[in-house]
BAFIVO-21770 format. One record per residue (C-alpha): residue in one letter; x, y, z. Coordinates in nm, 4 decimals. Layout:
A_X_Y_Z
...
This chain:
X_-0.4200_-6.4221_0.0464
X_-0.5601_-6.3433_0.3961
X_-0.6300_-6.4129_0.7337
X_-0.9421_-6.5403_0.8692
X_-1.0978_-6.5330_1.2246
X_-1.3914_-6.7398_1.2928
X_-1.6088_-6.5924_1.5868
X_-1.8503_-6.7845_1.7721
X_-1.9507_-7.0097_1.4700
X_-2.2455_-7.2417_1.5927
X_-2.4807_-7.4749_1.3348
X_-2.7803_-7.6597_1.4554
X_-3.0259_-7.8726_1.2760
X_-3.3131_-7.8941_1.4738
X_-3.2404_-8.0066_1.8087
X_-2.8969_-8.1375_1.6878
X_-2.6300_-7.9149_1.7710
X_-2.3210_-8.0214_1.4740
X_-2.1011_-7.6971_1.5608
X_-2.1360_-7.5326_1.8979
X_-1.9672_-7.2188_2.0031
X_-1.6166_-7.2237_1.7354
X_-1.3573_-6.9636_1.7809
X_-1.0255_-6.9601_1.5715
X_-0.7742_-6.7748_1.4498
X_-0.5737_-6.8230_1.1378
X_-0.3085_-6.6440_0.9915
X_-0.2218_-6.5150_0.6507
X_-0.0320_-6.8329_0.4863
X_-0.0867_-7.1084_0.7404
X_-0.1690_-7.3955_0.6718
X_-0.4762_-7.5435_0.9506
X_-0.5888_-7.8749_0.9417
X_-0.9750_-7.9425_1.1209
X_-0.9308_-8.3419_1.2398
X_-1.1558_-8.5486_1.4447
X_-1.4387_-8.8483_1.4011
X_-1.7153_-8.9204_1.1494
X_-1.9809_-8.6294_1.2808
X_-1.7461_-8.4401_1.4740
X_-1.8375_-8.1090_1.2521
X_-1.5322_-8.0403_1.0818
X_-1.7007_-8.0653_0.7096
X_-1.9644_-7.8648_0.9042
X_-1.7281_-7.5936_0.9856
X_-1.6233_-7.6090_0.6271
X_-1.9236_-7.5347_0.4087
X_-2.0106_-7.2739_0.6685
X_-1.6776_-7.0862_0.5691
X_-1.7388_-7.1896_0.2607
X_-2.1059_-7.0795_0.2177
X_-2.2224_-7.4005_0.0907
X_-2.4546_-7.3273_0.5017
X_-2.5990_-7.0879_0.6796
X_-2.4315_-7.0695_1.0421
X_-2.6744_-7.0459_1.2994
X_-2.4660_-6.8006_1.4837
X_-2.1887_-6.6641_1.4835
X_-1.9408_-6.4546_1.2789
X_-1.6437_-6.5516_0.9575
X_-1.4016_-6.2596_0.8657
X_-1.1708_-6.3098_0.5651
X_-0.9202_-6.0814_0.5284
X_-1.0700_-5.7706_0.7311
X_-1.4096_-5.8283_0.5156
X_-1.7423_-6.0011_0.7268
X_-1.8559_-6.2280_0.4943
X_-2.1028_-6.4366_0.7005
X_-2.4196_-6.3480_0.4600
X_-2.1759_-6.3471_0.1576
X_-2.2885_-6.5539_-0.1370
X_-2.0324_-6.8251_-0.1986
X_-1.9008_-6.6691_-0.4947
X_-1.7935_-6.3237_-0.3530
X_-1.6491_-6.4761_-0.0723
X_-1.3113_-6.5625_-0.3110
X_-1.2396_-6.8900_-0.2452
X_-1.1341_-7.2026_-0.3717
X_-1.2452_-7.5495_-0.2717
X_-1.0845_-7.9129_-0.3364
X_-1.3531_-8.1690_-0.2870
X_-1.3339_-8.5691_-0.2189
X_-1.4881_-8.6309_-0.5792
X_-1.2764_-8.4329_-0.8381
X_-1.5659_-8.3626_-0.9874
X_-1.3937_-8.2645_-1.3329
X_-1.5712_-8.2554_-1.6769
X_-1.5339_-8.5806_-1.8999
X_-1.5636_-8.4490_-2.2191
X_-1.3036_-8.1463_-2.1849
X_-0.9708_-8.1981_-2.1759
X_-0.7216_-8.1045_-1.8667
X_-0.6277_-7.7705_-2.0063
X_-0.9987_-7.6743_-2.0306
X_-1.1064_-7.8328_-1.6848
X_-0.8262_-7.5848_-1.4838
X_-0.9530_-7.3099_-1.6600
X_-1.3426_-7.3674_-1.6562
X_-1.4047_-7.1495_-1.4034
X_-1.1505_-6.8462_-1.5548
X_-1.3878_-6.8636_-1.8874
X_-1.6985_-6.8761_-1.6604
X_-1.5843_-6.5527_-1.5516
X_-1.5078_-6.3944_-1.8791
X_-1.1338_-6.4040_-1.7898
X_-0.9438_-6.2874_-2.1384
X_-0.8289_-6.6113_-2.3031
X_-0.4483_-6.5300_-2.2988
X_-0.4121_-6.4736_-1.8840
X_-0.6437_-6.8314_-1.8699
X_-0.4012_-6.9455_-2.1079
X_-0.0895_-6.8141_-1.8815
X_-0.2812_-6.8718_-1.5652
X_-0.3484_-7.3001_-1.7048
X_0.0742_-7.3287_-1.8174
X_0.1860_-7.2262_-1.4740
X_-0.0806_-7.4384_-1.2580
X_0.0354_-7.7249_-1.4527
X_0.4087_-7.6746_-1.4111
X_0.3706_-7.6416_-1.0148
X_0.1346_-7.9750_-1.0451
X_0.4188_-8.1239_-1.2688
X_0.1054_-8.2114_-1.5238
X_0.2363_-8.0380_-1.8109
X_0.2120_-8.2987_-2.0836
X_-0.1214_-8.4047_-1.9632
X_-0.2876_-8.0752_-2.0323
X_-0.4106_-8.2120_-2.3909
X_-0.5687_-8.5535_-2.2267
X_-0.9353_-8.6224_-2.0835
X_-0.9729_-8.7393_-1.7124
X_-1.0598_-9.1262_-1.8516
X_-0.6976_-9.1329_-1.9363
X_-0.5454_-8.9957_-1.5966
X_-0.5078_-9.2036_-1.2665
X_-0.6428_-9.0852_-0.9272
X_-0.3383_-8.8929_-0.8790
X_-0.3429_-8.7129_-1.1977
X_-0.7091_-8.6241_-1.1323
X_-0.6601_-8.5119_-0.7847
X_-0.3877_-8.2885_-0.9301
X_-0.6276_-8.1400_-1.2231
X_-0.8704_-8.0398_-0.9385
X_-0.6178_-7.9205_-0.7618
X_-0.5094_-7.7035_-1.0601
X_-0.8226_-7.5900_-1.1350
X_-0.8614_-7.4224_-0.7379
X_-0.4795_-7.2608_-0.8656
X_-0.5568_-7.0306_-1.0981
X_-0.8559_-6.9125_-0.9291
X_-0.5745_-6.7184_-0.7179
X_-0.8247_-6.6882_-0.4517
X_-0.7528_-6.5358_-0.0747
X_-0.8163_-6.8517_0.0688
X_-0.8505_-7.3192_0.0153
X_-1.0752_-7.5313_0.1698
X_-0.9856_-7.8829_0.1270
X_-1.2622_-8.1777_0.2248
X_-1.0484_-8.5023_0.2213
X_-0.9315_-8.4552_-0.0890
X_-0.7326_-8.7506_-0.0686
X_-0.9573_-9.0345_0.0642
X_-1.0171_-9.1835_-0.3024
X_-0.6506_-9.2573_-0.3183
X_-0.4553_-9.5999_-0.2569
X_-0.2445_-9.6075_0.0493
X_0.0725_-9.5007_-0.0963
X_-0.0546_-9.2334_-0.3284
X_-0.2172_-9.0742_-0.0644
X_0.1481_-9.0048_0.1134
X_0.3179_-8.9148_-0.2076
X_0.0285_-8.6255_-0.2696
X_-0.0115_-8.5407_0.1004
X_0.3642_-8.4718_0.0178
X_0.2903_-8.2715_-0.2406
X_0.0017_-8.0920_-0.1258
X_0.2137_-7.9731_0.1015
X_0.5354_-7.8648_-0.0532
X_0.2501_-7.6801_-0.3346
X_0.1175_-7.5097_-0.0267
X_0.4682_-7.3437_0.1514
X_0.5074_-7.2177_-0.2624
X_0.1953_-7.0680_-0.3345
X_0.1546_-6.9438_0.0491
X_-0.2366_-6.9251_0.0162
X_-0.4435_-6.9355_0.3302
X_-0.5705_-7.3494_0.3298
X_-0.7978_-7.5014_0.5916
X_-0.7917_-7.9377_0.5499
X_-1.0630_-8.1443_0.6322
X_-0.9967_-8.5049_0.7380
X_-1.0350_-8.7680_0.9559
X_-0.6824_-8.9215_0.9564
X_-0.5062_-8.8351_1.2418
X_-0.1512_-8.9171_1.0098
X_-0.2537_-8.6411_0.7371
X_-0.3234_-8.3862_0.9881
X_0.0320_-8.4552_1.1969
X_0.2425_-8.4732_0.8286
X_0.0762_-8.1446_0.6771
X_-0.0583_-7.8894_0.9090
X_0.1424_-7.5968_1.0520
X_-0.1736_-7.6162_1.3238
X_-0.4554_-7.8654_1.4394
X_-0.8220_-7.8579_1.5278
X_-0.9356_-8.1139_1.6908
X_-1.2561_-8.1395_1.6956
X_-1.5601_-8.3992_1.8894
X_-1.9126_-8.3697_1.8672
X_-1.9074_-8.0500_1.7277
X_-1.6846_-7.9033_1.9921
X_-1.2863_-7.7564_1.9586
X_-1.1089_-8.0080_2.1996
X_-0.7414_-7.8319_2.1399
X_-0.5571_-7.6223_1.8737
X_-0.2059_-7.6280_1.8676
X_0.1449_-7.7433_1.6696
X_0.1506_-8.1350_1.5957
X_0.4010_-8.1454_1.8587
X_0.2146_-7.9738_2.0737
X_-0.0904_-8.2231_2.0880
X_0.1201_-8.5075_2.0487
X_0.3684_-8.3887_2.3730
X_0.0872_-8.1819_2.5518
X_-0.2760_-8.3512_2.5068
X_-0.6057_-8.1301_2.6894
X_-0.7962_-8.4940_2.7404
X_-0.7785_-8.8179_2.7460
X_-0.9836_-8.7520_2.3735
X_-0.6872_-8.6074_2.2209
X_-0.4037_-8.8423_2.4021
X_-0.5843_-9.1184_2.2360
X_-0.6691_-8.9661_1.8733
X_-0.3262_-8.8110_1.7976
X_-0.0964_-9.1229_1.7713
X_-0.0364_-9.4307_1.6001
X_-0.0674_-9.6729_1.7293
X_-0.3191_-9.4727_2.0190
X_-0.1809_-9.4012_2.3722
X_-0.2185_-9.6272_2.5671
X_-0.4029_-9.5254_2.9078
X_-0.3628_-9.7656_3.2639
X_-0.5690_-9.6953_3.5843
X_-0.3725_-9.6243_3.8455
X_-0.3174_-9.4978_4.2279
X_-0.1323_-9.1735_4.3322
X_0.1120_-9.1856_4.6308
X_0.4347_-9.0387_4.7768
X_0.7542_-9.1723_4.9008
X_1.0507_-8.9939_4.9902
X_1.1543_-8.9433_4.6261
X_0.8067_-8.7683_4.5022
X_0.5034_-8.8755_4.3949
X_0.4091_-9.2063_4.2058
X_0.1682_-9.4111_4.0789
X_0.1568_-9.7739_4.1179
X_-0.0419_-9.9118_3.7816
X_-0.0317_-10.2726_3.7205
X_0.2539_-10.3771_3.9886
X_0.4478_-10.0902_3.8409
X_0.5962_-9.7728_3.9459
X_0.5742_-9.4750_3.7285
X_0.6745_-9.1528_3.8357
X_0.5733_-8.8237_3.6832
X_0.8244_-8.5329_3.6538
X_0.8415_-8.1991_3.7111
X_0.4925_-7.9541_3.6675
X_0.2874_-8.2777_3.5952
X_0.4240_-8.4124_3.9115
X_0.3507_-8.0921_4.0927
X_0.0034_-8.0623_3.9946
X_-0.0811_-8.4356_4.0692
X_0.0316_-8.3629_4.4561
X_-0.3530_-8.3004_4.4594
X_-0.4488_-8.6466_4.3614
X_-0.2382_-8.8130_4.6813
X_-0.4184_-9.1457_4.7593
X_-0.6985_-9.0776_4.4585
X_-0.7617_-9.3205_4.1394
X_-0.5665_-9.1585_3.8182
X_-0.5332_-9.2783_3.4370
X_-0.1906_-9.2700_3.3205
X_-0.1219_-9.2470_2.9672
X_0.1567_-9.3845_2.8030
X_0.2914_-9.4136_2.4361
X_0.3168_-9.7746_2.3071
X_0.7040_-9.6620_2.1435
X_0.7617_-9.5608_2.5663
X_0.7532_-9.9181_2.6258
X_1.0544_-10.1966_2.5974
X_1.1524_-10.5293_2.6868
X_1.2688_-10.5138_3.0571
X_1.6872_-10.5889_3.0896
X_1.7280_-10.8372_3.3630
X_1.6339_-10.6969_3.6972
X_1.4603_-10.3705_3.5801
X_1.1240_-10.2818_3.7656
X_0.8938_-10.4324_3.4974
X_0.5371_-10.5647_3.4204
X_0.4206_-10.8938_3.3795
X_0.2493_-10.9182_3.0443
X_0.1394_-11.1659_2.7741
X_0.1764_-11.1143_2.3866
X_-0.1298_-11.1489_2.2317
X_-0.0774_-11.0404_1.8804
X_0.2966_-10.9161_1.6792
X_0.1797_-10.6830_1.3612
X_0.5038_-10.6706_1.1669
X_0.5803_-10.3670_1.0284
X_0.9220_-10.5000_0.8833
X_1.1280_-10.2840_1.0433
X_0.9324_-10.2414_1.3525
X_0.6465_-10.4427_1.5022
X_0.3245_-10.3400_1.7136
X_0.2859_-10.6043_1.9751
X_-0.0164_-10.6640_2.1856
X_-0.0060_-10.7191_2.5411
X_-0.2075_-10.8510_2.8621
X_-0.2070_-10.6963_3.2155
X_-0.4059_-10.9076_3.3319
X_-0.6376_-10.7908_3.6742
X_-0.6248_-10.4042_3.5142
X_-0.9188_-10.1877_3.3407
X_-0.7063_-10.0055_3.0609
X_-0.8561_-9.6673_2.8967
X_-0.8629_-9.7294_2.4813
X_-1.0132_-9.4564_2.2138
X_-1.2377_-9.6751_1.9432
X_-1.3197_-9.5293_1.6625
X_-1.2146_-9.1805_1.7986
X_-1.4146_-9.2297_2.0848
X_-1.3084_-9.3340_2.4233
X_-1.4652_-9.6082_2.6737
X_-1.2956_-9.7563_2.9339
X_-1.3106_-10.1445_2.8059
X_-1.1819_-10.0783_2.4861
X_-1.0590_-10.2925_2.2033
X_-0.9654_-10.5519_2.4524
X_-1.0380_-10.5577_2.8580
X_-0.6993_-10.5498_3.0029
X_-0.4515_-10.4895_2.6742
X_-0.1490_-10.2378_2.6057
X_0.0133_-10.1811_2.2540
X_0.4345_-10.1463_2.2524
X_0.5965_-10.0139_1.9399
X_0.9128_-10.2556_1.9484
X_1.2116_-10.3753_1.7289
X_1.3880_-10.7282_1.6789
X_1.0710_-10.9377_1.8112
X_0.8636_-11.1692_1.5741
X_0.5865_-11.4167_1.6600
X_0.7186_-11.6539_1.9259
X_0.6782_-11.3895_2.1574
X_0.2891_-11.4922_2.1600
X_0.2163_-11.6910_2.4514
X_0.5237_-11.6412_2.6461
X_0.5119_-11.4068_2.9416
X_0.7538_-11.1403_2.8749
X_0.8742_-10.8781_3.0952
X_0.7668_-10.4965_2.9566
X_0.9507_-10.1652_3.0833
X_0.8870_-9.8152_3.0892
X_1.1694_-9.6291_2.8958
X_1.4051_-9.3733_3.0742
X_1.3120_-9.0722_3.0353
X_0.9652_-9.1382_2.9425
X_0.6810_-8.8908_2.9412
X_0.3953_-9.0124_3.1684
X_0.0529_-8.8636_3.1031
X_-0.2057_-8.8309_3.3688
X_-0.5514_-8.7842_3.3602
X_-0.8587_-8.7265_3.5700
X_-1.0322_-9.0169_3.5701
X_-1.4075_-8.8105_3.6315
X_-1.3332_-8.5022_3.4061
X_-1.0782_-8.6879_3.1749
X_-0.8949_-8.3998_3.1605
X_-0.5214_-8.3308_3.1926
X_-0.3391_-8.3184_3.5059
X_-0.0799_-8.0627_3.4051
């Protein structure tokens, strides 16, 4: 096990700059998960560290040792890849411990090293089977296994998950996880769902166009966003973002967005002082918003479309008259999925609620995000 510090890291190809200027810091044991876009440069950042590329500047220490110009193979680490990439003609037992023999590991400690991978993986009485006779899950665990009893200083993960269904995917990110905290190995996580990264990582990179946008806790990015970019990406459904105009009043200052009144508190409200009379997006998170009780200051809206989630349902809205801020695809352009539309987590609604004009509150106690509208940067 180890830390690892990443200096400077930078990768171009060509003109084409895919990782500019990367600087982190991860512990011994943590558990870091690099999120963002298609082409953001996270899988970049990955076969950098794990020397599958050359860096085109820039420095990777792994537990005290430089090991930028390091062959992958001396570098002593393990990597879980998207395809399992696991032999078809060997069975599970001789798949984990391929890479032992390759290294003329003694036959009993691959033996011993094989029996305790598969009792952490729970894959015990598969170890006699080939991979045509395993699902996706079983697979994923075998490569998994196989990265175990390397025992290396540090994993690198690349979506290992994507080839799952929907609900094997949370059961393994589960236990992914839970295999993780045990082992305690050093594990950087590749992927581009914004769920995986909140559910597993102790810490998140978030990363766009080959640039660090923030680091920090899940809660952190999810409570404290740099940029309108990460307000929108961390989230599901994405934060909702309404252009609005600063002003003050005997109680503080507020802005008035869509015939609304939302006021900022505290620090956020302190630093947007500066923004008196100026245009400012405010960001605000669809489960922040309610059906208005009778007489509460409330906007005008229009259900568009009810997703039913069962137990909860994400309903579309109108405002009509208003441009509204909404990331696409992980990027973000101001006429977004729909000129002019919000998204409210709610409860106890189905689909007569389309066509009617309903009356939509702000929560008490609500945290209202604001935003630069020329830097798209946090006011905070």
């Amino acid at each position: 096990m180890a830390d690892i510090q990443i200096q400077n890291l930078s990768k171009s190809f060509g003109a084409f700059n895919a990782l500019k200027d990367m600087s982190l810091q991860i512990d011994d044991g943590e558990f870091v998960v690099f999120v963002g876009p298609s082409g953001c440069g996270k899988s970049t950042a990955l076969k950098i560290l794990a020397g599958l590329e050359a860096a085109s500047g820039g420095r990777i220490i792994i537990g005290g040792e430089d090991v930028t110009e390091l062959a992958p193979g001396k570098r002593d680490i393990a990597m879980v890849f998207q395809n399992y990439a696991l032999y078809p003609h060997l069975t599970v037992r001789q798949n984990i411990g391929f890479g032992l023999k390759m290294r003329n590991t003694d036959k009993a400690e691959i033996d011993a090293r094989v029996e305790r991978a598969a009792q952490a993986l729970e894959i015990t009485d598969l170890l006699d089977r080939r991979p045509k006779a395993l699902s996706g899950g079983q697979r994923q665990r075998v490569a998994l296994g196989r990265a175990i009893v390397r025992e290396p200083r540090v994993f690198l993960m690349d979506e290992p998950l994507s080839n799952l269904d929907a609900a094997l995917r949370v059961q393994m990110r589960a236990e992914i996880t839970a295999l993780q905290r045990r082992i305690g190995v050093t594990t950087i996580y590749v992927t581009h769902d914004q769920t995986e990264a909140m559910t597993m990582a102790d810490r998140i990179v978030i990363m766009r166009k080959g640039v660090v946008q923030q680091i920090g806790t899940p809660d952190e990015l999810f409570s404290r966003p740099n940029n309108i970019f990460v307000a929108g990406f961390i989230g599901s459904p994405s934060m909702n973002f309404i252009t609005g105009t600063l002003a003050r009043d005997d109680k503080g200052v507020f802005i008035e967005a869509g015939g609304l009144q939302l006021r900022p508190e505290g620090a956020v409200a302190q630093a947007a002082s500066a923004y008196i009379g100026k245009s400012v997006i405010c960001g605000i998170r669809p489960e922040a918003l309610g059906l208005a009780a009778p007489g509460e200051a409330a906007l005008d809206v229009e259900p568009l479309l009810v997703e039913s989630l069962g137990s909860e349902a994400y309903v579309h809205f109108r405002l009509p008259g208003q441009r509204v801020a909404i990331p696409v695809a992980g990027e973000h352009e101001h006429e977004g999925r729909a000129s002019g539309t919000l998204i409210a987590r709610l409860y106890d609604v189905d689909q007569s609620l389309i066509g009617r004009q309903v009356r939509l509150a702000i929560k008490p106690n609500t945290s209202i995000h604001l935003f630069d509208p020329a830097t798209e940067e946090a006011i905070k």
